[in-house]
C-alpha positions in Angstrom: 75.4 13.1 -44.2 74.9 13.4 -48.0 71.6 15.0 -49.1 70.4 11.8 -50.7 70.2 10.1 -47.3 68.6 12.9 -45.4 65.8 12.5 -47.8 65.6 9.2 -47.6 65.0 9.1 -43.7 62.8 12.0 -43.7 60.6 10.1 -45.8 60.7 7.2 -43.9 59.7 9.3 -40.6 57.0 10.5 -42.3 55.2 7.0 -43.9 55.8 6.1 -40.4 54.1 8.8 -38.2 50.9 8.4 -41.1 50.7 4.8 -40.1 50.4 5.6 -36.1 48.2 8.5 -36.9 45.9 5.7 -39.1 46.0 3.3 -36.4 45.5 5.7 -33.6 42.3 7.2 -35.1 40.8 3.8 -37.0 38.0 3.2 -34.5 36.8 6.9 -35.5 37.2 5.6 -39.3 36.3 2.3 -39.4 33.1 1.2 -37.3 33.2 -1.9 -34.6 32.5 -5.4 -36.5 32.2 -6.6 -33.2 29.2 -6.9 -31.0 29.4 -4.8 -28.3 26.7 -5.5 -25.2 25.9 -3.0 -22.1 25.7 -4.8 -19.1 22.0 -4.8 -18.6 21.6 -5.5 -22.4 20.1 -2.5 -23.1 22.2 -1.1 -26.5 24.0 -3.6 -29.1 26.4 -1.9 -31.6 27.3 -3.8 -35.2 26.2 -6.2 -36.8 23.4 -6.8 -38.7 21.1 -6.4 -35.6 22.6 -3.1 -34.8 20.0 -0.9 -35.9 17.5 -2.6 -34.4 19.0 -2.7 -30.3 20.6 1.2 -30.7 17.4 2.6 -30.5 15.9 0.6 -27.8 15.1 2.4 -24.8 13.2 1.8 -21.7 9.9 3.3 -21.3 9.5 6.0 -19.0 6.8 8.1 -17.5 6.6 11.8 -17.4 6.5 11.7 -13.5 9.8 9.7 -13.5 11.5 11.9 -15.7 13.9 13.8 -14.1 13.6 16.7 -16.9 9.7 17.4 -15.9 10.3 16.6 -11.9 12.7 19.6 -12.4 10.7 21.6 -14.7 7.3 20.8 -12.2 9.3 21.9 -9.7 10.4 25.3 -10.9 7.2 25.6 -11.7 5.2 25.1 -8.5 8.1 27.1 -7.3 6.9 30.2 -8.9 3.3 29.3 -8.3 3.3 28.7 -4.7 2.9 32.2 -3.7 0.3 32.9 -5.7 -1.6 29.5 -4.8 -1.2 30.4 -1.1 -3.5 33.4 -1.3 -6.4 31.5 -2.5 -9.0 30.1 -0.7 -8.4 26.4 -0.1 -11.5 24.7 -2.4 -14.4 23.7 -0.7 -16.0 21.0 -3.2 -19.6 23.2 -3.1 -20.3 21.2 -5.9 -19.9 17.8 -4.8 -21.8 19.1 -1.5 -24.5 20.1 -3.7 -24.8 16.4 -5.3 -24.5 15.0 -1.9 -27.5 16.9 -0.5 -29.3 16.6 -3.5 -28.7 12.2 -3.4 -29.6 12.4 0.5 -32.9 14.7 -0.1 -34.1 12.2 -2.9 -33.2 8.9 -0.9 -34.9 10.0 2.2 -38.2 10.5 0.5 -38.4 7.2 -1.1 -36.9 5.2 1.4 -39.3 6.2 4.6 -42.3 5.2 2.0 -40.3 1.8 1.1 -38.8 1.0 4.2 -42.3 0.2 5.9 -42.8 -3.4 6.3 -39.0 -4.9 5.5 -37.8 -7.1 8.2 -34.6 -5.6 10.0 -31.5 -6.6 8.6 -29.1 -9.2 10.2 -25.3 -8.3 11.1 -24.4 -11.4 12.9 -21.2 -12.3 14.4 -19.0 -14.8 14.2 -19.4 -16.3 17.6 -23.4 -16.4 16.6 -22.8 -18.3 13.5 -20.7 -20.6 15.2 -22.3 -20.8 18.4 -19.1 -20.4 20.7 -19.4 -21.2 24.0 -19.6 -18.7 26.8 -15.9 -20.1 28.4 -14.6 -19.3 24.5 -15.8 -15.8 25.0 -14.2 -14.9 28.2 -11.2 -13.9 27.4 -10.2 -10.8 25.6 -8.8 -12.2 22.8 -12.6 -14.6 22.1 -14.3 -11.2 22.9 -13.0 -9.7 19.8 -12.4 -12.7 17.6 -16.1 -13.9 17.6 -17.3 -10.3 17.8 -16.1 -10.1 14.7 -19.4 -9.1 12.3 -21.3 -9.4 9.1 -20.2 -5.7 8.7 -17.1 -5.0 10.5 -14.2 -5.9 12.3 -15.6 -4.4 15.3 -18.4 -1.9 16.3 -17.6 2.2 16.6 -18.0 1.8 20.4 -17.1 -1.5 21.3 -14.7 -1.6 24.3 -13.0 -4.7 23.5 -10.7 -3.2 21.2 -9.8 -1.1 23.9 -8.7 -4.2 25.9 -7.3 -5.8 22.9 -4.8 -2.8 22.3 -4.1 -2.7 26.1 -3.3 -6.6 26.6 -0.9 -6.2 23.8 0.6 -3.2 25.1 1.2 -4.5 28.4 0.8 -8.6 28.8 4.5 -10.6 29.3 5.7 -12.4 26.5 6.2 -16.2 26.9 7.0 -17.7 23.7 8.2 -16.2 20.2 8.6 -18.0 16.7 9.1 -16.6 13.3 6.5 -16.8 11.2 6.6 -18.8 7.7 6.1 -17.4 4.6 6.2 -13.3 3.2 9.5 -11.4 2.2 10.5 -9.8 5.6 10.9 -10.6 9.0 7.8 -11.0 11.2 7.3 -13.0 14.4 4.5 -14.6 16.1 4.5 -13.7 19.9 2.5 -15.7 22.4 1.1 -14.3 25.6 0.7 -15.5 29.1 -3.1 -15.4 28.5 -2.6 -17.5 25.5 -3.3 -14.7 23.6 -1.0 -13.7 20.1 0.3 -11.3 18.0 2.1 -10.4 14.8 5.9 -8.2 15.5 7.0 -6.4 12.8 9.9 -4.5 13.8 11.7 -1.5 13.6 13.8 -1.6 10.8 15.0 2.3 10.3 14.2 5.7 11.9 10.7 7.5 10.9 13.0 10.3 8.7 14.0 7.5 6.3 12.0 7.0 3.4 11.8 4.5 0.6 14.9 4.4 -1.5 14.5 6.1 -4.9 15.4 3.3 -7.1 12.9 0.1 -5.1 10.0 -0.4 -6.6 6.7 -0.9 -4.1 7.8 -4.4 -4.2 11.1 -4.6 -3.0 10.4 -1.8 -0.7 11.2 -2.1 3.2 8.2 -3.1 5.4 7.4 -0.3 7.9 6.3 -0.9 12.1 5.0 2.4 12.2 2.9 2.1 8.5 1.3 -0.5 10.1 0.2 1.4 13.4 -1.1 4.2 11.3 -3.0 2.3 9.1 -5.3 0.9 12.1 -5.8 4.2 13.4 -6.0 5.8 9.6 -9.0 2.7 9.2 -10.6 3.6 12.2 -10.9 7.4 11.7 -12.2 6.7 8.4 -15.2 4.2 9.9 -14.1 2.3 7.7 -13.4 -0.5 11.0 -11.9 -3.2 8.6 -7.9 -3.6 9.9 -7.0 -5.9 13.0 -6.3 -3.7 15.6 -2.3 -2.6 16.1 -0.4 -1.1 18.6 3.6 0.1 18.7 5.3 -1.4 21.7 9.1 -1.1 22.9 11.1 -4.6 23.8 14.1 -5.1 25.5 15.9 -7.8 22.8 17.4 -9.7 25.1 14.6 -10.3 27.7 11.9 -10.3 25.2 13.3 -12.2 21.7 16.8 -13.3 22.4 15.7 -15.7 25.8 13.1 -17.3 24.1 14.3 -17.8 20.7 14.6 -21.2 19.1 16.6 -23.1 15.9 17.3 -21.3 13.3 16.0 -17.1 14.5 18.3 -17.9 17.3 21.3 -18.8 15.3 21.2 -15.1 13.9 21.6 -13.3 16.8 24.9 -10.9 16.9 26.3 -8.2 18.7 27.0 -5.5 16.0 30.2 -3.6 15.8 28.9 -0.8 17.9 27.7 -2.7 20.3 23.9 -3.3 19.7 22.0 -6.6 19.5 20.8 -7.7 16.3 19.1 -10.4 14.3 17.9 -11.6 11.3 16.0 -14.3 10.9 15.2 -16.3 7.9 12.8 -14.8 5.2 13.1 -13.7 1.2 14.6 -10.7 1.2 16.6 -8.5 4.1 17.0 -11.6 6.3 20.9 -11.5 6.2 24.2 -9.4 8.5 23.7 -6.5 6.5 20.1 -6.0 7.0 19.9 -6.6 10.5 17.8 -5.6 12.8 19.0 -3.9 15.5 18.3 -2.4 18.9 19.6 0.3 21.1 21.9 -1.7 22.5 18.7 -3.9 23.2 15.7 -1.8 22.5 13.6 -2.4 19.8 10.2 -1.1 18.8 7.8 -2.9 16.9 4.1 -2.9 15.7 1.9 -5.9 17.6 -1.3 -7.1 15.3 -4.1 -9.0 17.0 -4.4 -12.7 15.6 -7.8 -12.9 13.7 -9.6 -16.5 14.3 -8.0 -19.6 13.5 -9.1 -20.5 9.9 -10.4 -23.8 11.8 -13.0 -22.1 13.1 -13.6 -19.3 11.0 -12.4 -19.9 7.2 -11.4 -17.2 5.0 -11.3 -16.6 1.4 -8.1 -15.3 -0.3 -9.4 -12.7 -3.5 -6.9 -12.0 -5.4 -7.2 -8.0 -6.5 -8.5 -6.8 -9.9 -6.6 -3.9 -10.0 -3.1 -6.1 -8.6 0.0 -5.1 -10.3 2.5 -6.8 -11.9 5.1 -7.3 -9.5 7.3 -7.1 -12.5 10.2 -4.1 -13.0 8.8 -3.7 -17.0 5.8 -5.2 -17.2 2.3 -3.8 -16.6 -0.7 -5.0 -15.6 -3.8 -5.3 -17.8 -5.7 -2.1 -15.6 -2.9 -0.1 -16.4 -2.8 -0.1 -20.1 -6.6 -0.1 -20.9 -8.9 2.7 -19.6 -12.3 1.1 -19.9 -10.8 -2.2 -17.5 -13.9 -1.1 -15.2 -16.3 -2.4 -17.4 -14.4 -6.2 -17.3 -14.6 -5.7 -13.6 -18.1 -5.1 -13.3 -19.2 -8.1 -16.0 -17.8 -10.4 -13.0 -19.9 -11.5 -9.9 -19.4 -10.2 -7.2 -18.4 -7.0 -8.3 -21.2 -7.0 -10.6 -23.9 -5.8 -7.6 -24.1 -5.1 -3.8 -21.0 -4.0 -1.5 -18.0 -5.4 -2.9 -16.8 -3.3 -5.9 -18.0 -0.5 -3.1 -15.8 -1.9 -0.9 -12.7 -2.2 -3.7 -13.5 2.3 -4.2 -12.9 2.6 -0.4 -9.7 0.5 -0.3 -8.6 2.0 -2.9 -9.2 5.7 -1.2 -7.2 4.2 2.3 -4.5 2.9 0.2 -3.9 6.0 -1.6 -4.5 8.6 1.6 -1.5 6.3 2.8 0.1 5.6 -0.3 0.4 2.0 -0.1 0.9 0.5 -3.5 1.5 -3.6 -2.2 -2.0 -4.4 -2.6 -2.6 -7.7 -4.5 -4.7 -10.0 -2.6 -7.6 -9.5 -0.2 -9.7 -11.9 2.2 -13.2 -12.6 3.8 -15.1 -14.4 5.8 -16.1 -17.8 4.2 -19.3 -17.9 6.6 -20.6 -14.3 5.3 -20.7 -15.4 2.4 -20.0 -12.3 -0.2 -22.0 -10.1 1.0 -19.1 -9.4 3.8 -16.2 -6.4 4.3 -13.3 -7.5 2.5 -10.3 -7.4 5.5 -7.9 -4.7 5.5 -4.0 -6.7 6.0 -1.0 -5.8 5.7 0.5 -2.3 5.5 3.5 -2.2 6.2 4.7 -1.0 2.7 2.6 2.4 3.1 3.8 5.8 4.6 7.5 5.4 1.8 7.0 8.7 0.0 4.7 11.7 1.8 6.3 13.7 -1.4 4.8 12.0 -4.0 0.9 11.3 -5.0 0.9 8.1 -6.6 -2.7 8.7 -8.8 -2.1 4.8 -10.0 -3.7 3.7 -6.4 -6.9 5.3 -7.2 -7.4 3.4 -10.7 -10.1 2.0 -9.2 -12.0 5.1 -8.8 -11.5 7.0 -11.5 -11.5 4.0 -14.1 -15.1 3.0 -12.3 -16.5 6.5 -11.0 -18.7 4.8 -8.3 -18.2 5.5 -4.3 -20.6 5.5 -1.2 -22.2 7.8 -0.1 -21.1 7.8 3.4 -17.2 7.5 2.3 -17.6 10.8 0.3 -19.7 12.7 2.9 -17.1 11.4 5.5 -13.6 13.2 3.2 -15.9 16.1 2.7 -16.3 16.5 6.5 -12.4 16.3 6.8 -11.3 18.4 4.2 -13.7 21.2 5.4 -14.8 20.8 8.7 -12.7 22.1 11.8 -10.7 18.8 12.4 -8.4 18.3 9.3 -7.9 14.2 8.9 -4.3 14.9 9.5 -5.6 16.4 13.2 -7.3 13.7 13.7 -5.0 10.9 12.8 -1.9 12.6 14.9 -4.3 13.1 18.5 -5.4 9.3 17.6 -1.6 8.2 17.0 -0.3 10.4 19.9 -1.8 7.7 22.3 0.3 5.0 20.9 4.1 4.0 23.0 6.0 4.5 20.1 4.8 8.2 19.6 5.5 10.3 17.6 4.0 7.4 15.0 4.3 9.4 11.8 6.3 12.6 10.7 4.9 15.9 9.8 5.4 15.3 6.5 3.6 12.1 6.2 0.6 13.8 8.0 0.2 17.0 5.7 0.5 14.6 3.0 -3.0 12.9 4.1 -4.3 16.1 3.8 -3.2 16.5 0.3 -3.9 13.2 -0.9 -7.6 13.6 0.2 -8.2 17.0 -1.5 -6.9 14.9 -4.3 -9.5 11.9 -3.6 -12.2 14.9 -4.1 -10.9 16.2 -6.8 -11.2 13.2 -8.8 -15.1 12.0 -7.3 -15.9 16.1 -8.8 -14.5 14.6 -12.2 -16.3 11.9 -12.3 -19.8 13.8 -11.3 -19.0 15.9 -14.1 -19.1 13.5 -16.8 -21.7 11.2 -15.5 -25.4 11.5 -16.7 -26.6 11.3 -13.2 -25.4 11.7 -10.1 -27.0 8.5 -8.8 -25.0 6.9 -11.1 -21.5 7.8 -9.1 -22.9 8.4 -5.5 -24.2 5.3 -3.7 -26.4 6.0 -0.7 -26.8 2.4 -0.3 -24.9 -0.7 -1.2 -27.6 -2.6 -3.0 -28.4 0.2 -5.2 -25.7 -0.7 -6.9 -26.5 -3.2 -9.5 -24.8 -4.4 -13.5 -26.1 -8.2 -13.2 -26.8 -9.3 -16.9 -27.7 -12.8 -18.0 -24.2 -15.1 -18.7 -21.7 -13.2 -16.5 -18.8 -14.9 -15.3 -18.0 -15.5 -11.3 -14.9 -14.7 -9.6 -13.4 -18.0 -7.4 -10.9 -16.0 -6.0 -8.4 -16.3 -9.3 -10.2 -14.7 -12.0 -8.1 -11.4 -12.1 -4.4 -12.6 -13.5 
């Protein structure tokens, strides 16, 4: 080959291996023209929006940062030795206010109290005047015993009965129930008697996923056992009594289901019984619920009184959340949302915004974040406990403290008197509430009702509840003006304010 043509075609190799070297690297040269979209729209490149979307990013709090859970956690790492030699805290402090309140009170009141009439705490069955047939059974007992004040009296022994007759009593009739997001079923005694199932859905070990929010979250049998007993031990005595019980599928469910629940029954690869009903969510094959092969615990709710007889109001919460994955709710983005509460009858005097501080406190000593809608007693009036329903979402996380639940306390900085002597008396006295809640729940046939962790995470939560009430003592002018020894102390009525039917909160 001459010299001339050797050139030649080492030139030409050369132009061509520039031209796949240009094309092979152009996307580093030569930005996208094209839009390019993530699949949950999140970051757009080009075009002339392109600055705008590449800097979009979702909001996130520090306690759902991984970075600072990591960092937090090195950090009480290192801590916890140290923190273990010091004396747990006490709360002298918020004693000291308490004594003070109680000293004060007691004088005035013995001078004032002589004279006033006794006040009334009727009951249902005396508003209504039920007939002594209506009461005989165990299920009247407690429906129209049902008070002014409470769901039931500390010592009354029909909730004994109740709890028993549930426990115990055959079942003759089962129907799903209409309405919610999960599976629940109505169960009819012999007696005539009924109750609420919720069943087991997953072991006690399991908690809630990491990525479902409160609203998409599993409902829990167990949550809602522990929340009766939790109610109680609090004297709080506003949640329908509950009990765990163990059924046998196929004798108890599958024999007397009907239409469409019994449609969804299935025996499951290994060999178990399962169901699932129709409901929102988790009512399909792969969120079955399953027994071993054919047992199957479940939580059983006494029926209040038919709405016939004794109407209720449906509240919805001022401090609901959104029930949206991005957006928040008015309370959480203003600090002073208290003081739009309390402009509102009836949280402007008397019991109820009372009443919202110790939900709030049960809620978070469980920490139950599905709370967006509460009910009363139409013939109380609103001078009347607010109902305590529905907990099946609590008992998820005993890792985490979810402060958000006690918004209405430390937004408002007002709590009884008796609530806050009551923690106090928990967190110092010689039964710890997490004691006390596991002898109470040891009685109960689906025992052990809640894990360790779960119960030393009561304990920690209600250190936490003091914490914040020793906060708020600290900033206020007076301590009358956080502690409330009684309910109609309590008063922010103001010519003009607006009244709550039930739908003022959006």
């Amino acid at each position: 080959m001459k010299l001339k043509e050797r050139l030649v075609m080492a030139a030409m190799g050369f132009s061509l291996a520039v031209v796949l070297l240009v094309l092979l690297d152009i996307n580093l040269v030569i930005p996208h023209t094209e839009h390019v979209n993530s699949q949950h729209g999140r970051v757009r490149m080009g075009g002339k929006d392109s600055e705008k979307h590449k800097s979009r990013i979702l909001q996130k709090t520090p306690n759902q940062s991984e970075e600072y859970k990591l960092s937090k956690s090195k950090e009480e790492k290192s801590n916890s030795d140290s923190k273990s030699k010091e004396s747990a805290d006490d709360f002298n402090d918020v004693v000291q206010f308490l004594m003070k309140i109680t000293q004060k009170h007691n004088r005035h009141w013995k001078a004032s109290k002589a004279g006033r009439p006794e006040e009334s705490n009727q009951t249902i069955g005396e508003v209504v005047s039920v007939s002594e047939a209506e009461m005989s059974s165990v299920w009247g007992r407690f429906q129209y015993g049902i008070s002014k004040e409470e769901m039931y009296s500390a010592k009354d022994p029909t909730i004994t009965e109740v709890v028993d007759t549930m426990r115990q009593l055959p079942i003759v009739g089962i129907s799903q129930k209409e309405g919610g997001t999960q599976l629940k079923l109505i169960i009819e005694y012999e007696d005539g008697g009924q109750a609420l199932f919720k069943p087991m859905r997953f072991p006690r070990t399991q908690e809630t996923l990491p990525n479902h929010f409160y609203f998409s979250d599993y409902e829990r049998h167990n949550a809602e056992v522990a929340a009766y007993h939790l109610d109680q031990l609090l004297g709080f005595r506003r949640a329908v009594p509950v009990t765990g019980r163990i059924l046998n599928i196929t004798r108890d469910i599958y024999s007397l289901a009907e239409g469409d629940l019994l449609k969804t029954f299935f025996i499951s690869p290994a060999g178990n019984i399962c169901f699932h009903g129709k409901c929102s969510y988790y009512c399909d094959t792969s969120h079955a619920i399953c027994g071993n092969p054919d047992m199957l615990e479940g939580s059983f709710a006494a029926f209040l009184p038919a709405k016939s007889v004794a109407p209720r109001k449906t509240w919805r919460h001022p401090w609901r959340r959104s029930y949206h994955k991005r957006r928040k709710a008015q309370w959480e983005k203003d600090p002073d949302y208290c003081e739009v509460v309390r402009d509102v009858h009836p949280y402007n005097q008397g019991r109820r915004l009372l009443d919202i501080m110790d939900l709030s406190i049960f809620d978070f000593l469980m920490g139950n974040m599905d709370r967006h809608h509460y009910e009363t007693f139409k013939l109380f009036g609103n001078d009347t406990f607010p109902v305590h329903l529905d907990h099946g979402r609590a008992f998820g996380r005993s890792g985490h403290d979810e402060m958000s639940i006690l918004a209405p306390l430390y937004q408002c900085c007002v709590i009884r008197h008796s609530t806050l002597s009551m923690l106090l008396t928990y967190h110092s006295g010689p039964v710890p509430l997490s004691t006390a809640l596991n002898r109470s729940l040891s009685s109960d046939p689906i025992k052990p009702v809640l894990t360790n962790q779960h119960l030393e995470a009561v304990d920690r939560r209600l250190g936490l509840v003091l914490q914040v009430a020793r906060e708020c003592l600290d900033s206020a002018e007076i301590p009358q003006n956080v502690i409330f020894i009684r309910d109609e102390l309590y008063s922010n009525v103001k010519p003009g304010q607006p009244v709550d039917d039930g739908h003022y909160f959006s």
